[in-house]
C-alpha positions in Angstrom: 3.7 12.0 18.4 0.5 11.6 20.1 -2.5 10.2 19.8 -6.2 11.7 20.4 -8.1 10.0 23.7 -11.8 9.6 23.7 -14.0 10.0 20.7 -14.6 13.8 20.7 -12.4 16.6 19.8 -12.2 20.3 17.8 -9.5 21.2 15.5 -8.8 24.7 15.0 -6.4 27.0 12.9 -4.9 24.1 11.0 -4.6 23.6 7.1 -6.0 21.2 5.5 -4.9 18.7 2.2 -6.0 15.9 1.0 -4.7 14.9 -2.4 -7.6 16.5 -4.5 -5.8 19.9 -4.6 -2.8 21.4 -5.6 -2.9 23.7 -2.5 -3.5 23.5 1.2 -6.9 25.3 2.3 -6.2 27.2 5.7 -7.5 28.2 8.6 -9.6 24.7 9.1 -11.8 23.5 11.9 -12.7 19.8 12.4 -15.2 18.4 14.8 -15.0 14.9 15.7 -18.2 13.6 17.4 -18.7 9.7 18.3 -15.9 9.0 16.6 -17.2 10.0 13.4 -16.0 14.2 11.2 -18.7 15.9 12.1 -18.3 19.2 10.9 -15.3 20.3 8.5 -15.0 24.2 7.8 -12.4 26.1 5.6 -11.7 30.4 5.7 -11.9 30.7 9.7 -15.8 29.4 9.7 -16.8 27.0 12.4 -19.8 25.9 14.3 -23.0 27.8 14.7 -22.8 27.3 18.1 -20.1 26.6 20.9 -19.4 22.7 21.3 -19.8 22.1 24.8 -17.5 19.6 26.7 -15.0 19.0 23.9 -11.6 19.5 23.9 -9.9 21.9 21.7 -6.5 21.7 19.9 -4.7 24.6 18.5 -3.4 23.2 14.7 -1.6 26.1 13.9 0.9 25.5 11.9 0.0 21.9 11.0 -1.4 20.0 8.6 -4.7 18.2 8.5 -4.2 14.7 6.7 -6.7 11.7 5.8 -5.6 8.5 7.2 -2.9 6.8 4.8 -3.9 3.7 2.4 -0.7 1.4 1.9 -1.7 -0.2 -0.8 0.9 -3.0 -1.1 2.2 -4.3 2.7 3.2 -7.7 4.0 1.6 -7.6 7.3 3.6 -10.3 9.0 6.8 -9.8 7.5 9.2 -7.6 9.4 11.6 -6.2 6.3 14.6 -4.8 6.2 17.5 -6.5 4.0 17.3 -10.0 4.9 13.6 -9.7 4.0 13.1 -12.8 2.1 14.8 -15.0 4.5 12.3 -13.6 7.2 9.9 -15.3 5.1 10.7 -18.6 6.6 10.7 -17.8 10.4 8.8 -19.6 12.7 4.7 -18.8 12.6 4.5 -17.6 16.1 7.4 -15.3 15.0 5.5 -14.1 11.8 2.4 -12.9 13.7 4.3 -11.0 16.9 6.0 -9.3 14.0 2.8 -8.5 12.6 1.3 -6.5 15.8 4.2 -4.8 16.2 3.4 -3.8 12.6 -0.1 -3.0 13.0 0.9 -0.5 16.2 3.8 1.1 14.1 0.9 1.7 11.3 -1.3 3.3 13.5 0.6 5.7 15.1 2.1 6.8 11.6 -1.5 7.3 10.3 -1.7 4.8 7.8 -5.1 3.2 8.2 -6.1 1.0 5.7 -3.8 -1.4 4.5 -3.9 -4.2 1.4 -1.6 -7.2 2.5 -0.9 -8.6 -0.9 0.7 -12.0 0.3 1.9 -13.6 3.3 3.1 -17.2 4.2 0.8 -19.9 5.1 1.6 -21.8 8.5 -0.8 -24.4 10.0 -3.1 -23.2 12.2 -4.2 -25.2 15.4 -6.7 -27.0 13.9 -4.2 -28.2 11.7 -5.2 -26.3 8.9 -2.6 -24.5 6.4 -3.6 -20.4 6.0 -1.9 -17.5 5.3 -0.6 -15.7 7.8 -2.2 -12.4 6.1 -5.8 -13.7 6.9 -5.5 -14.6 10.5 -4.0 -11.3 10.6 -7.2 -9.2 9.0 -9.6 -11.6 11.2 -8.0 -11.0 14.2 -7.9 -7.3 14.1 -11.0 -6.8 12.8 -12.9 -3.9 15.0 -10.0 -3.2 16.7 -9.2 0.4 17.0 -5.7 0.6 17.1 -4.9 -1.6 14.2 -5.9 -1.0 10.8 -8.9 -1.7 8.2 -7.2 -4.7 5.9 -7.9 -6.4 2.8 -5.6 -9.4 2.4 -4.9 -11.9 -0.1 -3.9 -15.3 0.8 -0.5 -16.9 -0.3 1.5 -15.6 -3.5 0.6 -17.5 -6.6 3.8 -17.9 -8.5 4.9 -20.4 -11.6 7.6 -22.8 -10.0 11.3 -21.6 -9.5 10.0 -17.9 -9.8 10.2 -17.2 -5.9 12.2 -19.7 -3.5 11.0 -23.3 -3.0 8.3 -22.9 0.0 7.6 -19.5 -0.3 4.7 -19.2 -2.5 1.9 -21.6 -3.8 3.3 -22.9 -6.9 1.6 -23.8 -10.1 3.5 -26.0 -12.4 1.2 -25.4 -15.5 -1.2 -22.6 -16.5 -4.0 -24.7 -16.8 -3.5 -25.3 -12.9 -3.9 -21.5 -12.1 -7.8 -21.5 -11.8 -7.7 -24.6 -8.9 -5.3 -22.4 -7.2 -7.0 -19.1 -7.1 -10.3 -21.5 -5.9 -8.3 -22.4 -3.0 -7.4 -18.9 -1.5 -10.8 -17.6 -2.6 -12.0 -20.9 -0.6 -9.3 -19.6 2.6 -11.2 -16.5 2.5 -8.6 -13.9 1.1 -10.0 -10.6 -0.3 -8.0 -10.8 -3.4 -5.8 -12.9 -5.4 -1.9 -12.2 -5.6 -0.5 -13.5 -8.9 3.2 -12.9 -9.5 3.6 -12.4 -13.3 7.9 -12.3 -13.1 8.4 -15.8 -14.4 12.2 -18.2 -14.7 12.6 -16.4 -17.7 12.6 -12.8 -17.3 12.3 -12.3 -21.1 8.7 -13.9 -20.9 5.6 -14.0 -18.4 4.9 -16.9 -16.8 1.2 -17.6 -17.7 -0.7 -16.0 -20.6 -3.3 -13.1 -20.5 -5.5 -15.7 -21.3 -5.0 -17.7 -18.4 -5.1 -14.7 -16.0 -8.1 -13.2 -17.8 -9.8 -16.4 -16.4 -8.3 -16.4 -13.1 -9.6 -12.5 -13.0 -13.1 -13.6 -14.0 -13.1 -16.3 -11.7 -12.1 -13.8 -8.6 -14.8 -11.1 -9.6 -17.6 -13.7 -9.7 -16.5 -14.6 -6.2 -16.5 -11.0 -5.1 -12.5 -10.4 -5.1 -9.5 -9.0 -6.8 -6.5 -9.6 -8.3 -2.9 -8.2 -7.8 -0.2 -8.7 -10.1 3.8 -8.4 -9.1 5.4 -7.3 -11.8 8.9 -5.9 -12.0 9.4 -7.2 -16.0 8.0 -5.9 -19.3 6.7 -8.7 -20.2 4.5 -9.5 -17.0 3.3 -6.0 -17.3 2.3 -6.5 -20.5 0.1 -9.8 -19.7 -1.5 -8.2 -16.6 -2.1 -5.0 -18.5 -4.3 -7.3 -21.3 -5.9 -9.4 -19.2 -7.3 -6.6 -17.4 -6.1 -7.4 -13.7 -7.1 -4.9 -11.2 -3.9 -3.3 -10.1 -0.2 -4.0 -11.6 2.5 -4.3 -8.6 5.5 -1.9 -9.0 5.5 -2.1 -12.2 9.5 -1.2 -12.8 9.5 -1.8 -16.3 6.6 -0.2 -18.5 7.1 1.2 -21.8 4.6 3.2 -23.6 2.5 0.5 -24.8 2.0 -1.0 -21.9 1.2 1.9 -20.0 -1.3 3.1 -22.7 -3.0 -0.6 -21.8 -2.8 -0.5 -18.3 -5.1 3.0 -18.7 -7.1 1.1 -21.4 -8.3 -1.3 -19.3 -8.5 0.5 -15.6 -5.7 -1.1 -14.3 -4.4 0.3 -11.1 -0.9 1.0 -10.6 0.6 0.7 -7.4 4.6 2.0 -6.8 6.9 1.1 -4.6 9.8 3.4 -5.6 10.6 3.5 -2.1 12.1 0.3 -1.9 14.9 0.9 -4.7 16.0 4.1 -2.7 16.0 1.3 0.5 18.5 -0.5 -1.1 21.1 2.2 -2.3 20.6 3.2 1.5 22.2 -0.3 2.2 25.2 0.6 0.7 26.9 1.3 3.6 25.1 -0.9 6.0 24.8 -4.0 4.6 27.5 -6.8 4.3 25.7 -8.3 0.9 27.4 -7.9 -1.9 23.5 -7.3 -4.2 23.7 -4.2 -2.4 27.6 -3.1 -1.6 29.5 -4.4 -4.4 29.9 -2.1 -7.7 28.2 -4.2 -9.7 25.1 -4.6 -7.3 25.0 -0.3 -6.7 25.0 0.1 -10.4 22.3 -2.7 -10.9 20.1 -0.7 -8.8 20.8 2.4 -10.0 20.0 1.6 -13.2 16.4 -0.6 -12.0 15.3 2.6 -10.4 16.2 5.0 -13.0 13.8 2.5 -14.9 10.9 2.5 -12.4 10.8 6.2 -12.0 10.3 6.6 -15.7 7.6 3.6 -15.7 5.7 5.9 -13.0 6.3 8.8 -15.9 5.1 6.7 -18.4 1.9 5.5 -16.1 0.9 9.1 -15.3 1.3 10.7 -18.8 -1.1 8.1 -19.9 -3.7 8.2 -17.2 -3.1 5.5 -15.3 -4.4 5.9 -11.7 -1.6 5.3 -9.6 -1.7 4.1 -5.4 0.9 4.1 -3.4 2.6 0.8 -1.9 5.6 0.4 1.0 6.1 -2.9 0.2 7.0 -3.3 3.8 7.8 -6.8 4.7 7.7 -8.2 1.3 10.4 -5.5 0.7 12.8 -3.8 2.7 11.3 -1.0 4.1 9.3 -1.2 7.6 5.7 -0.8 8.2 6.0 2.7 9.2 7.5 4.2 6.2 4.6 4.9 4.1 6.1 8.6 3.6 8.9 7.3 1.9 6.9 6.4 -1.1 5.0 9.7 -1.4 8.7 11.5 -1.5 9.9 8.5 -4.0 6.8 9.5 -6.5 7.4 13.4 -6.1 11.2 12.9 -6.7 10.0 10.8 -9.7 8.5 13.6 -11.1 4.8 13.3 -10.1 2.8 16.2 -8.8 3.0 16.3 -4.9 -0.9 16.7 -4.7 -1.1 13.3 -6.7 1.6 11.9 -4.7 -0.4 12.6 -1.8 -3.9 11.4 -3.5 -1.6 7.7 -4.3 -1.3 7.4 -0.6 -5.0 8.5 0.7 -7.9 8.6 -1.8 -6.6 6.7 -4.7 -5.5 3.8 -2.4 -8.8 4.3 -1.2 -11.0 3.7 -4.5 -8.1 0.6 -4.8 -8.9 -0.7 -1.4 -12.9 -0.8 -2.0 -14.0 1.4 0.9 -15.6 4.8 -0.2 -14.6 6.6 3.4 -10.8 4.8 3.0 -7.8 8.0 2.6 -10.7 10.8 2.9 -11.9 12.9 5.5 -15.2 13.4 4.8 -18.4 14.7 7.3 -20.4 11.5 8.4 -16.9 9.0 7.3 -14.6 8.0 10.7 -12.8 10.3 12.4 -9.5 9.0 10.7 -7.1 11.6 10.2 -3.3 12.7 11.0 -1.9 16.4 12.0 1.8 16.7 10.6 3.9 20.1 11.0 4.2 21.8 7.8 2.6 21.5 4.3 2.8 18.0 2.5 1.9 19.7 -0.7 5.3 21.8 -1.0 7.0 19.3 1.3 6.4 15.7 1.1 9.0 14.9 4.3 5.7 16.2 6.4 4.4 13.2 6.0 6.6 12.0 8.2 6.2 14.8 11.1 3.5 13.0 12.3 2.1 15.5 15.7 -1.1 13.6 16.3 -3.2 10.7 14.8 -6.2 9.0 15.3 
């Protein structure tokens, strides 16, 4: 895999998709000028006139792609299946792991990123911040990491998540203070995680996260919601957060409300097909013993019917690794887009999930679209994504 040098360039003979079609056009040419698409012609048209002075590439055979959105990633968290552990390593740690994540993004094409929670570690003026906004402020304008919009800290009820994890909020009347103080850290959007102790109910009521949502779009944010329960689902769903995260468990109800109220979906199907791939691999016995493989079996079978559920309704769906904060690693983007075709969704949405919809999701209108005048952000991969989702992962040349 390579990457373009310089700003300009001409694409010619390649195909083109880009999640709002069920087909690849062919026969594409793309000029990239400054850095920025400008021209974009389908059916063997190009420019008027010959570009002087910039280099051509043949794309024959390949794919033109818009940059990826991973619409749920743990920036400084490196994965794999110790990953909550890695949640307490040292800060300096945290953030090497994170540029190594930010390069391994890049150079799989996935641009844009949400970071929808991240550790906090004091910072050297003393300060306690998530490691998820030093992260976005450091890398902003830098060209070979991506566009981010992070939350702060995780906002969980206590004993949801392990002691020192998350921010915890004993009471729901003590929700609002906390979602003022990552507003007040500067985080893009609020992470609330609605799986509570008790599995059978959510941990705060819709009306206490309607509040927290109002309070967050007066301010100019978001909100997030984990939710791998019913029940949490149900509470985001009604209080009209802006996306719901995983969501493993919807019935129809829920997913009628979710569309109801605009709520975003974003999957992470990848990460159940992560763990059945540490069957083999993995020592612990949540993912090798019988009673662990049939667990996850049976969550996944679940999930991939909630994403049923959510598209048969008309929920808009994005598409999440869950690196870091799950077990797959910050490259892997192309996992998902498979997971959500093998669940049954149309490979053109599948595609749109990971480009365009993350896009709308993220809040930035040139974010998982080629378009003339937007950045020159955009992937070649060999084949067509659109009958063959694994060419996602045949990345030839990004930028």
């Amino acid at each position: 895999m390579s990457r373009l040098q310089g700003t300009d360039v001409l694409v010619v003979g390649a195909a083109f998709a880009d999640g709002t079609s069920d087909t690849v056009r062919r026969d594409v040419t793309l000029l990239v000028q400054d850095g920025r698409i400008a021209g974009l012609w389908f059916d063997g048209d190009g420019p008027d006139r010959p570009v002087a002075g910039v280099p051509r590439i043949d794309g024959s055979g390949a794919t033109i792609v818009p940059g990826l959105v991973d619409s749920h990633a743990h920036l400084s968290l490196p994965g794999g299946a110790q990953w909550i552990d890695r949640g307490f390593d040292p800060a300096d740690e945290l953030l090497d792991a994170g540029e190594d994540n930010g390069e391994l993004m890049v150079r799989a094409g996935i641009r844009w990123a949400r970071d929808v929670g991240a550790p906090r570690r004091p910072g050297a003026d003393g300060r306690e911040r998530a490691l998820s906004l030093v992260l976005r402020d450091r890398w902003a304008g830098a060209h070979d990491r991506p566009y981010v919009r992070a939350a702060g800290t995780w906002l969980a009820r206590s004993g949801s998540l392990p002691h020192g994890l998350a921010i915890e909020v004993e009471h729901g009347a003590d929700l609002l203070p906390a979602v003022a103080q990552q507003l007040d850290d500067g985080a893009d959007l609020v992470k609330l995680y609605l799986d509570g102790p008790d599995p059978d109910t959510a941990p705060f009521s819709a009306e206490e996260v309607r509040a927290a949502v109002d309070l967050a779009h007066g301010r100019g944010a978001t909100v997030a919601a984990h939710s791998g329960t019913l029940p949490g689902a149900r509470v985001g769903a009604e209080a009209g957060i802006d996306s719901l995260e995983h969501g493993f468990a919807l019935d129809v109800d829920a997913a009628t409300a979710l569309a109801a109220h605009g709520v975003t979906l974003v999957c992470t199907l990848a990460v159940l097909r992560s763990w059945q791939s540490f069957r083999t691999t993995s020592p612990n016995p949540r993912f090798s013993e019988p009673d662990g493989i049939t667990r996850i079996a049976a969550r996944r079978e679940r999930a991939e019917e909630s994403v049923r559920l959510a598209a048969r309704a008309g929920v808009a769906i994005a598409a999440g690794s869950d690196f870091g904060g799950g077990s797959l690693r910050a490259n892997q983007l192309a996992w998902e887009v498979e997971a959500l075709v093998g669940a049954g969704v149309e490979p053109h949405a599948a595609l749109a999930a990971a480009t365009w919809r993350g896009g709308d999701l993220f809040g930035d209108p040139d974010a998982g679209r080629v378009r003339i005048g937007g950045p020159a952000h955009f992937s070649l991969v060999h084949g067509d994504p659109l009958s063959d989702p694994a060419a996602l992962w045949r990345v030839w040349l990004t930028r």
